[in-house]
C-alpha positions in Angstrom: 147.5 84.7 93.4 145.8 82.0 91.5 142.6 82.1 89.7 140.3 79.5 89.6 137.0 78.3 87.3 134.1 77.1 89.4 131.5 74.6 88.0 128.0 74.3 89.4 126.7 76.1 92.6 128.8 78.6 93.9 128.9 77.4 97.8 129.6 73.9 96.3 132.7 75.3 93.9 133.9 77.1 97.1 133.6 73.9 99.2 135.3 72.0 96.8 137.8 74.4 96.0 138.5 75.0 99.5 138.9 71.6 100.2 141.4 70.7 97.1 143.7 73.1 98.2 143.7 72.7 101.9 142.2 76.0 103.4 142.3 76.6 106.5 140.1 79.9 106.2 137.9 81.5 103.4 136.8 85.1 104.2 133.4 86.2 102.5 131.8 88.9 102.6 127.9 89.1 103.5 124.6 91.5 102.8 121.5 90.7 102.5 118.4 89.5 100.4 115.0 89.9 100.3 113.6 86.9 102.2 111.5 86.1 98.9 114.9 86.1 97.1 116.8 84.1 99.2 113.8 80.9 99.8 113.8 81.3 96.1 117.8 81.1 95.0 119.1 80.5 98.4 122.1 82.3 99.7 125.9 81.6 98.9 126.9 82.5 102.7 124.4 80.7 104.5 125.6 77.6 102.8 128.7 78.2 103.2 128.1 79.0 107.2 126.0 76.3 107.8 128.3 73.9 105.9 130.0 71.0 108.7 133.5 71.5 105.9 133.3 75.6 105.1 136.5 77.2 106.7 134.3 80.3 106.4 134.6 83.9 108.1 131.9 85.6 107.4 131.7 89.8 107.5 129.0 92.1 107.6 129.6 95.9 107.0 
């Protein structure tokens, strides 16, 4: 396993990370914000799912 140090916005990091190492799939888990949270920070999944370059499975429990 190899541990890496992201800079900036998280879904960005993952993107680029992703990306730089040829992923073929990133798992994430997913839960939920308050909708005033999320306009307000914006949510590390949806960017990731709604990204044209995320290799992203996304689960809900």
């Amino acid at each position: 396993m190899k541990s890496i140090e992201l800079e900036g916005a998280i879904s960005e990091g993952l993107l680029e990370a992703s990306a730089a190492h040829n992923v073929s799939m990133l798992v994430m888990g997913a839960y939920g914000h308050a909708r005033i949270g999320q306009m307000l920070f914006g949510g590390t999944t949806s960017k990731m799912l709604h990204s044209e370059a995320s290799p992203a499975l996304a689960l809900c429990h």
